[in-house]
TIRO-2110 file (N, C-alpha, C; in Angstrom, 1 decimal):
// TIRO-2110
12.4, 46.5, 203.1, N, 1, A
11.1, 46.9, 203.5, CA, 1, A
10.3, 45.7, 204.1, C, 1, A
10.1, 46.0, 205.4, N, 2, A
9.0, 45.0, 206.3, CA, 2, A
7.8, 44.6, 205.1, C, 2, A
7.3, 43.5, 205.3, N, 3, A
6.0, 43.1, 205.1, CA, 3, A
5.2, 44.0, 204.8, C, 3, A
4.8, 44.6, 206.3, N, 4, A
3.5, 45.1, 206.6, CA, 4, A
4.0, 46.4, 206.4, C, 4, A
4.9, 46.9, 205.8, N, 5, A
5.2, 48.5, 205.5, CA, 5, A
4.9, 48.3, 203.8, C, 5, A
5.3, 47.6, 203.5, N, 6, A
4.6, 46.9, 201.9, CA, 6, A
2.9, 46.7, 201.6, C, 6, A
2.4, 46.2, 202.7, N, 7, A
1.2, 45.7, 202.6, CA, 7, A
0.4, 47.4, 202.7, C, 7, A
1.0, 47.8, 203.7, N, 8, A
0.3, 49.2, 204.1, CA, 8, A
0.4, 50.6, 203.0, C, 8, A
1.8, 50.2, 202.2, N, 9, A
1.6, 51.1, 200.7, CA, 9, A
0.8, 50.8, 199.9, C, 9, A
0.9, 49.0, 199.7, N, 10, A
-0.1, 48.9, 198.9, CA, 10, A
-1.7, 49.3, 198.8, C, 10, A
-2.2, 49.0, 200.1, N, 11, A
-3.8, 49.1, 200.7, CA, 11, A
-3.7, 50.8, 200.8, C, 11, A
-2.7, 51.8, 201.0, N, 12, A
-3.0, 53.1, 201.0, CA, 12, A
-3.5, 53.6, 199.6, C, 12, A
-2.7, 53.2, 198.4, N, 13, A
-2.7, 53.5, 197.0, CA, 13, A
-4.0, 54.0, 196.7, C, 13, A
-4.2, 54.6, 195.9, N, 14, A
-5.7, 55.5, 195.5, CA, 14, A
-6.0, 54.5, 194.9, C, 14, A
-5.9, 53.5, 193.9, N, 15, A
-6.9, 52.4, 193.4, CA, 15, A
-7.6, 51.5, 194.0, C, 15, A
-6.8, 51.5, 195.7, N, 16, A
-7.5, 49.9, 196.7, CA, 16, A
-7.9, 50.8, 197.2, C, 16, A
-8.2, 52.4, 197.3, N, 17, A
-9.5, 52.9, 198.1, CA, 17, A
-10.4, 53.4, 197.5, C, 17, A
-10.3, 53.4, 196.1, N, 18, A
-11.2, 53.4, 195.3, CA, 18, A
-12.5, 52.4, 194.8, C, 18, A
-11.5, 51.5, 194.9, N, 19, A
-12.0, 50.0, 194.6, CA, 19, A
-13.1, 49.7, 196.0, C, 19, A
-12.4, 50.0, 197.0, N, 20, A
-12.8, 49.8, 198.2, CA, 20, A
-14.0, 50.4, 198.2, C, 20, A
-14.3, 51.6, 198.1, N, 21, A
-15.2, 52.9, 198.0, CA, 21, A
-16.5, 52.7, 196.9, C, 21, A
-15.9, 51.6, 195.7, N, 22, A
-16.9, 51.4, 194.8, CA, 22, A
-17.4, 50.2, 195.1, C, 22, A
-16.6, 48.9, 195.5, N, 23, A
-17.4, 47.9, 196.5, CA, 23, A
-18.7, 47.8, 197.3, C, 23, A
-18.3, 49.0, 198.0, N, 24, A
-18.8, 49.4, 199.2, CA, 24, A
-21.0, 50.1, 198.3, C, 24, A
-20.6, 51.2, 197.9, N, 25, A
-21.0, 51.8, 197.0, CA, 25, A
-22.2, 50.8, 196.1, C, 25, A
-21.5, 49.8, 195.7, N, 26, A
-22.6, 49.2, 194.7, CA, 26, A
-22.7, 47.9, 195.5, C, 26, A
-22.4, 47.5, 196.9, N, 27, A
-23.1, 46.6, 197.6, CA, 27, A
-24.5, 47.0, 198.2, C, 27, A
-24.5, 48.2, 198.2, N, 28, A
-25.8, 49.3, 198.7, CA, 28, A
-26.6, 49.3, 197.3, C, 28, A
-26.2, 49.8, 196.7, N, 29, A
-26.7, 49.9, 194.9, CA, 29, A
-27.1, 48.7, 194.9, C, 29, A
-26.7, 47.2, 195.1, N, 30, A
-27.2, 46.2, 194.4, CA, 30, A
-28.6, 45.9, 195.9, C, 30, A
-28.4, 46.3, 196.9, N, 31, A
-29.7, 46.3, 198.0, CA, 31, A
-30.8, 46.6, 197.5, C, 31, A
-30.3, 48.2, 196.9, N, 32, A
-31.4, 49.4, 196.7, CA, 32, A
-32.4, 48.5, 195.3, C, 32, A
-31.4, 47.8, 194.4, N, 33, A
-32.2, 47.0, 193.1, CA, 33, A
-33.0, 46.2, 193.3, C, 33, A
-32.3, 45.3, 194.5, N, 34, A
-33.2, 43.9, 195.0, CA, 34, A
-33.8, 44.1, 195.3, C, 34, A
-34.3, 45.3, 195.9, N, 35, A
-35.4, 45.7, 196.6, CA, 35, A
-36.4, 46.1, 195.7, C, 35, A
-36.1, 47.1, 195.2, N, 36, A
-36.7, 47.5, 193.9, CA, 36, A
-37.3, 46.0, 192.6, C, 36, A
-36.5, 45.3, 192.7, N, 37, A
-37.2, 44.1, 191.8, CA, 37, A
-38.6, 43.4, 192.7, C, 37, A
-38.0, 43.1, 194.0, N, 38, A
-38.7, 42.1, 194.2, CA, 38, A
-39.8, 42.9, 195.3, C, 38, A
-39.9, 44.1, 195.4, N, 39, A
-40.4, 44.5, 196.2, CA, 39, A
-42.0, 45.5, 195.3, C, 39, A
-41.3, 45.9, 194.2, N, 40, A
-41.9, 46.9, 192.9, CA, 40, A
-42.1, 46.0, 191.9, C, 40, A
-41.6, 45.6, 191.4, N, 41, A
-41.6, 45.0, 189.9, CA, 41, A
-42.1, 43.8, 190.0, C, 41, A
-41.9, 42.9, 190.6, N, 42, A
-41.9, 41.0, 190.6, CA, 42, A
-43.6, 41.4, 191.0, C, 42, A
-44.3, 41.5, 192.1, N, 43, A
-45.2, 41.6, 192.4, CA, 43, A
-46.7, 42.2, 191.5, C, 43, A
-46.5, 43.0, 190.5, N, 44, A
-47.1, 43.2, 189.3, CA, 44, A
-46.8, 42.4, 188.2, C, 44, A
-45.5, 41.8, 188.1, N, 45, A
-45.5, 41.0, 187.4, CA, 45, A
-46.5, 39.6, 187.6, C, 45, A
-45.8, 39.1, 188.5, N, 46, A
-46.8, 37.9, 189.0, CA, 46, A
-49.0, 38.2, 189.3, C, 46, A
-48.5, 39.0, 189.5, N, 47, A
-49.9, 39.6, 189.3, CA, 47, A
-50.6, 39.3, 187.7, C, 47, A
-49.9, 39.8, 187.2, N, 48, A
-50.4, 39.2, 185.6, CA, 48, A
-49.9, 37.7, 185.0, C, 48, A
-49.2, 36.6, 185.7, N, 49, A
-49.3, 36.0, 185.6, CA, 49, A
-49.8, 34.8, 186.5, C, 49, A
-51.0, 35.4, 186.8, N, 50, A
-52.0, 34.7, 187.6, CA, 50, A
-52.3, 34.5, 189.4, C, 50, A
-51.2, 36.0, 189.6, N, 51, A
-50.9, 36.0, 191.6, CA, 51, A
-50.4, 35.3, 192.0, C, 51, A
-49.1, 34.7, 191.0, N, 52, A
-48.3, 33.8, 191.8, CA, 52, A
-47.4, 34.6, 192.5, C, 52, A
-46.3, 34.6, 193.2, N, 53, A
-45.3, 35.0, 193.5, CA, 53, A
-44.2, 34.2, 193.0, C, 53, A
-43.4, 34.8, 192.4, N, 54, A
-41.7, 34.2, 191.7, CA, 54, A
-41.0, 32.9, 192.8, C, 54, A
-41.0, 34.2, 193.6, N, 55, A
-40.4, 33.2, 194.9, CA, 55, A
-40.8, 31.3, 195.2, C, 55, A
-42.0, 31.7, 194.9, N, 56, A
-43.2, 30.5, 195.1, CA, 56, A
-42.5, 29.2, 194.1, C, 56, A
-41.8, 29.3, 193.2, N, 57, A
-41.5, 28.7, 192.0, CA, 57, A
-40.6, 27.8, 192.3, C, 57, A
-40.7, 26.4, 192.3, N, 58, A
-39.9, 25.5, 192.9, CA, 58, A
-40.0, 24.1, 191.9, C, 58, A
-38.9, 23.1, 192.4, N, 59, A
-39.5, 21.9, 192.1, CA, 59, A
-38.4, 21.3, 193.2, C, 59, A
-39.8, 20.0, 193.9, N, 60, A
-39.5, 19.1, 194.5, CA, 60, A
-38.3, 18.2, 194.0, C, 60, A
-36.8, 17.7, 193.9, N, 61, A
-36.0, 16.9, 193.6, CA, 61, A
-36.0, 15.6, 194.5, C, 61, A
-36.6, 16.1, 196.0, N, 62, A
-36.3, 14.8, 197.1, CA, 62, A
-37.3, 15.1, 198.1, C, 62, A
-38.3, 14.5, 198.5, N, 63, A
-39.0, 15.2, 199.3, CA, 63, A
-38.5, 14.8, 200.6, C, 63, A
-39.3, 15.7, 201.5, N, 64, A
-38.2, 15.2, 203.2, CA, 64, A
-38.6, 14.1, 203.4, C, 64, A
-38.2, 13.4, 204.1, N, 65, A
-38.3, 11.9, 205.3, CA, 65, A
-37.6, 12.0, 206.1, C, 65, A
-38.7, 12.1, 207.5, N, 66, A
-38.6, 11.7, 208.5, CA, 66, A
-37.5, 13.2, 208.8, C, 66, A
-36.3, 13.5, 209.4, N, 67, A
-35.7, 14.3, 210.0, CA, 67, A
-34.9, 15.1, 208.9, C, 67, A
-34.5, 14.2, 207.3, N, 68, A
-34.0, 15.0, 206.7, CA, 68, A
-34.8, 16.4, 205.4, C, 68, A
-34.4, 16.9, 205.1, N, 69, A
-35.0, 17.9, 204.7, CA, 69, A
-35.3, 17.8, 203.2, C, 69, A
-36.3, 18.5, 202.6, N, 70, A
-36.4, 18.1, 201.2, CA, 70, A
-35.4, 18.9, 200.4, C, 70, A
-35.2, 18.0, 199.2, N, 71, A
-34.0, 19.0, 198.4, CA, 71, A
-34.8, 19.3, 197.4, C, 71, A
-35.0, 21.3, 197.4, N, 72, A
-35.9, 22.0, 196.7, CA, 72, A
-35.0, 22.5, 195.7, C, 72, A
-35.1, 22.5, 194.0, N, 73, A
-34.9, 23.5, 194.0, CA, 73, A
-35.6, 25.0, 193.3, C, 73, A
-35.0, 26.3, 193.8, N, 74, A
-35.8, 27.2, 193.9, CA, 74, A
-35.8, 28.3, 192.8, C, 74, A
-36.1, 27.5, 191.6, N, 75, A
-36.2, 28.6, 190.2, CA, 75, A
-36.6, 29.7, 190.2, C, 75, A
-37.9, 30.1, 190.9, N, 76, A
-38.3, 31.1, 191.0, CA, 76, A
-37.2, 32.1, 191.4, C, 76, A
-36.7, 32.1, 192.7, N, 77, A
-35.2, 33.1, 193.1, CA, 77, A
-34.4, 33.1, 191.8, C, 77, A
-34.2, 32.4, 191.2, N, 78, A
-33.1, 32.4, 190.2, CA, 78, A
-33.9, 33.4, 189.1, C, 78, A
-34.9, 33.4, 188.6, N, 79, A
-35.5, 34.0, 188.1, CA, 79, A
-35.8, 35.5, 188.8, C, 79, A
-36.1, 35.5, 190.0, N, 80, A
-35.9, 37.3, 190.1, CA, 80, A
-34.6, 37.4, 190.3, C, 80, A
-33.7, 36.7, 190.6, N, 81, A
-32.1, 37.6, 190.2, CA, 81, A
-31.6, 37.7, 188.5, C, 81, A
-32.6, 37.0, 188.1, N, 82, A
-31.9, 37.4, 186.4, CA, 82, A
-32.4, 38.6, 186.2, C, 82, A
-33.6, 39.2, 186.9, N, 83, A
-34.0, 40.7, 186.8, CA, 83, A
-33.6, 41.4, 187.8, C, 83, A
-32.9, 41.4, 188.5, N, 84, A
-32.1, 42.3, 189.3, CA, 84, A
-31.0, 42.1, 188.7, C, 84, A
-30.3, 41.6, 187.9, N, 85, A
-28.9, 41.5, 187.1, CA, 85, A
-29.3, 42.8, 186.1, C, 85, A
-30.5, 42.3, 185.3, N, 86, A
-31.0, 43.1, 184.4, CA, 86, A
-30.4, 44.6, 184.8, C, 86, A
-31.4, 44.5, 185.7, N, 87, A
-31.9, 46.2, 186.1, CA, 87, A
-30.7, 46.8, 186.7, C, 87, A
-29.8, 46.0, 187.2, N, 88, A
-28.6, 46.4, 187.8, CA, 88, A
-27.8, 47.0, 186.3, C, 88, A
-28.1, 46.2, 185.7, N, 89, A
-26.7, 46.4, 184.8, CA, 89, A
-27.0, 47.5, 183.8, C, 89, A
-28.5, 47.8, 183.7, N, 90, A
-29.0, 48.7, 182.7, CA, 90, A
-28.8, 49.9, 183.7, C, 90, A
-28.6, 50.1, 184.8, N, 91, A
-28.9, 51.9, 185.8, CA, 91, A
-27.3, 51.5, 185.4, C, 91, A
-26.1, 51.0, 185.7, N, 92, A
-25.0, 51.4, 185.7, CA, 92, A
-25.0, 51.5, 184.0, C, 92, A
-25.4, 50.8, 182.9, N, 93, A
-25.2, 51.4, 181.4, CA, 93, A
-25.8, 52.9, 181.8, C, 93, A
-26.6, 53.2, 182.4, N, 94, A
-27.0, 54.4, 181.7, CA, 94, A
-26.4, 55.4, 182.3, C, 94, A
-25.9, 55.2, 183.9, N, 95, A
-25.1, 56.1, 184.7, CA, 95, A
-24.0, 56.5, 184.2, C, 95, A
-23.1, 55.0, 183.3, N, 96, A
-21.9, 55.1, 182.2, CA, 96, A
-22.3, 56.3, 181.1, C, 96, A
-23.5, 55.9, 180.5, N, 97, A
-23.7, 56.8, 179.2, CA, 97, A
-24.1, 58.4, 180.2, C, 97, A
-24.5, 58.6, 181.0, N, 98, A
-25.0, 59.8, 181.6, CA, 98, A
-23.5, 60.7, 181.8, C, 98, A
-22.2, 59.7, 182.0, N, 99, A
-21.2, 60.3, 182.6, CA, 99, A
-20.4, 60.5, 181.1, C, 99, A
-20.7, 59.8, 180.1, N, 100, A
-20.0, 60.0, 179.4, CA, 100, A
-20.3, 61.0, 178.5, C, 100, A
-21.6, 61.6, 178.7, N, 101, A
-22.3, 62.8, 177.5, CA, 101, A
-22.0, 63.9, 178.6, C, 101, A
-21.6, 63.9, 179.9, N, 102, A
-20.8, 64.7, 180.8, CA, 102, A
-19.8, 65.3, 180.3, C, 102, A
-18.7, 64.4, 180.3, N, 103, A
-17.6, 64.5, 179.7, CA, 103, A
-17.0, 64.8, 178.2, C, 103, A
-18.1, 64.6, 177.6, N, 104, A
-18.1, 64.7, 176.3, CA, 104, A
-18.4, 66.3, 175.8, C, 104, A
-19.5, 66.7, 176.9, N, 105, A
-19.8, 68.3, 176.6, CA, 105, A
-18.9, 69.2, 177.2, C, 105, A
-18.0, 68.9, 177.9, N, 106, A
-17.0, 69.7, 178.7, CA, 106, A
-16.0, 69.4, 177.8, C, 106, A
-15.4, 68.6, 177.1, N, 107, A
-14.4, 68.3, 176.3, CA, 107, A
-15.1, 69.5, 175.1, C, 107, A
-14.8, 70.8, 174.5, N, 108, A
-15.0, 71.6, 173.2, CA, 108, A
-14.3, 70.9, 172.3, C, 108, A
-15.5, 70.5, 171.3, N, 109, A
-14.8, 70.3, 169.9, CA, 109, A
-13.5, 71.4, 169.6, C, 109, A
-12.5, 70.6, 169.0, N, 110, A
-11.4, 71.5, 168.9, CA, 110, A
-11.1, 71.8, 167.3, C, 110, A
-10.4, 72.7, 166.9, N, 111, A
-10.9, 73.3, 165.4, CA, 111, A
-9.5, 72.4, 165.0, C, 111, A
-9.0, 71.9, 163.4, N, 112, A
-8.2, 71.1, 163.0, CA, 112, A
-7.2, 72.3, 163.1, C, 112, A
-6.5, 72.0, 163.4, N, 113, A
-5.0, 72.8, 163.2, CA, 113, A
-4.8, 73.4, 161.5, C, 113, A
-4.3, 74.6, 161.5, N, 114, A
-4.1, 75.4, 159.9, CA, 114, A
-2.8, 74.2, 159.4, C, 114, A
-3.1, 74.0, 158.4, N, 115, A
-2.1, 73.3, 157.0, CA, 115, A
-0.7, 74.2, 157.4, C, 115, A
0.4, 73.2, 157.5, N, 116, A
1.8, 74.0, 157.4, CA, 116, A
2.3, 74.8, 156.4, C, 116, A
3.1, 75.3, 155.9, N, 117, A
3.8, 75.5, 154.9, CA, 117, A
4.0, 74.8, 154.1, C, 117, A
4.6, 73.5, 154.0, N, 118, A
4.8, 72.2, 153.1, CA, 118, A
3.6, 72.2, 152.4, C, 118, A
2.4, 71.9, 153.8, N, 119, A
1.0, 71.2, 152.9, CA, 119, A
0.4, 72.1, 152.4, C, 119, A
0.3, 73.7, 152.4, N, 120, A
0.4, 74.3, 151.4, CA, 120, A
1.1, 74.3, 150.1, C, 120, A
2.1, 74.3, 150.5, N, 121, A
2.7, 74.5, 149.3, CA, 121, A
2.6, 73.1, 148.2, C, 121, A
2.7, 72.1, 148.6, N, 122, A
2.0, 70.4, 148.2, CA, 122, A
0.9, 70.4, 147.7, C, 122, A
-0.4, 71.2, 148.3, N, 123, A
-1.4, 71.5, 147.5, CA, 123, A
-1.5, 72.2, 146.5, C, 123, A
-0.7, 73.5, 146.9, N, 124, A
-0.9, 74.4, 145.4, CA, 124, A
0.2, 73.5, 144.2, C, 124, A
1.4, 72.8, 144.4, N, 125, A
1.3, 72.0, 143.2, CA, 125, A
0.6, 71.0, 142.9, C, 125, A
-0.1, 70.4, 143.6, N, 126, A
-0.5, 69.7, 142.9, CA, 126, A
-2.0, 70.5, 142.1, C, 126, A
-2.7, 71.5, 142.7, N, 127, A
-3.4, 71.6, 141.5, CA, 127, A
-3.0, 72.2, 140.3, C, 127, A
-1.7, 73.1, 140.4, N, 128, A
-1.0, 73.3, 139.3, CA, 128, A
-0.6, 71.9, 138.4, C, 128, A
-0.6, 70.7, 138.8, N, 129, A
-0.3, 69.7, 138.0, CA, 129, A
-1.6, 69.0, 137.1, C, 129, A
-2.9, 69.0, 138.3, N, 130, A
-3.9, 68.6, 137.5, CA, 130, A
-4.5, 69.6, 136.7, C, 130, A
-3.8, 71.6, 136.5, N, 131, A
-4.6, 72.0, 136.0, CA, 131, A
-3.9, 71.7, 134.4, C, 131, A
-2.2, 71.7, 134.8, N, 132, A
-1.5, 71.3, 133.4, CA, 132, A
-1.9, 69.9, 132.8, C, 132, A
-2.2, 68.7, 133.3, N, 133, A
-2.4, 67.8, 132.9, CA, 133, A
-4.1, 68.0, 132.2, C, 133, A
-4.7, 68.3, 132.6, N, 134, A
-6.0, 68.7, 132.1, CA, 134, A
-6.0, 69.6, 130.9, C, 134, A
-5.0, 70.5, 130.7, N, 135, A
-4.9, 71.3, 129.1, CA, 135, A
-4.1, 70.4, 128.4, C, 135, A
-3.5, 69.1, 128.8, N, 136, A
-2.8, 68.5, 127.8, CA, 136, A
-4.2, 67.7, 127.1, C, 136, A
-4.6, 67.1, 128.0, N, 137, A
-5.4, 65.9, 127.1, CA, 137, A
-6.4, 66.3, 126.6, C, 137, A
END
């Protein structure tokens, strides 16, 4: 088998289009969040703490001279992606737990299976044993 007739089973397989499909899927999902943090959320936030903006949040390490550039760095960003991680990862927990009380109600509790014959018959001696042992002592 050629190469590319290998390569082409493998990338057909339902897991690399899945994968592909869910990639794709939560590169939009993670847009739709960033947006949502820094567009909804960060701006009331910083609002209560005193109208800064997050973004705004830096520290000088080198300031420029002359043609080269200052080396910033930019805590603030790092800080609204720890809330876009957040929020990301809490809508996919709850999408998990949403799918899984799905599946959980479509699965019917199933009744225990009736006792064989053996375990019948195993139970009824043994209470015949503890009822004999019990008129001994």
């Amino acid at each position: 088998m050629s190469i590319f007739k290998e390569f082409r089973a493998f990338a057909m397989r339902g897991n690399v289009i899945d994968l592909a499909v869910g990639v794709v899927i939560g590169a939009a999902f993670g847009k739709i969040v960033s947006s949502l943090v820094a567009d909804i959320i960060m701006p009331p936030l910083g609002l209560l703490i005193g109208g800064i903006d997050f973004k705004q949040f830096a520290v000088t390490l080198r300031p420029a001279e002359g043609e080269i550039p200052a080396v910033v760095m930019h805590y603030g960003v790092f800080i609204q992606n720890i809330f876009d991680f957040i929020i990301v990862a809490f809508a996919i927990f709850m999408v998990v737990k949403m799918m899984n009380n799905i599946y959980q109600k479509k699965e019917a509790p199933k009744a225990p299976p009736a006792p064989s014959k053996e375990e019948i018959l195993l139970t009824e001696i043994r209470d015949l044993l503890k009822a004999q042992n019990s008129k001994d002592a």
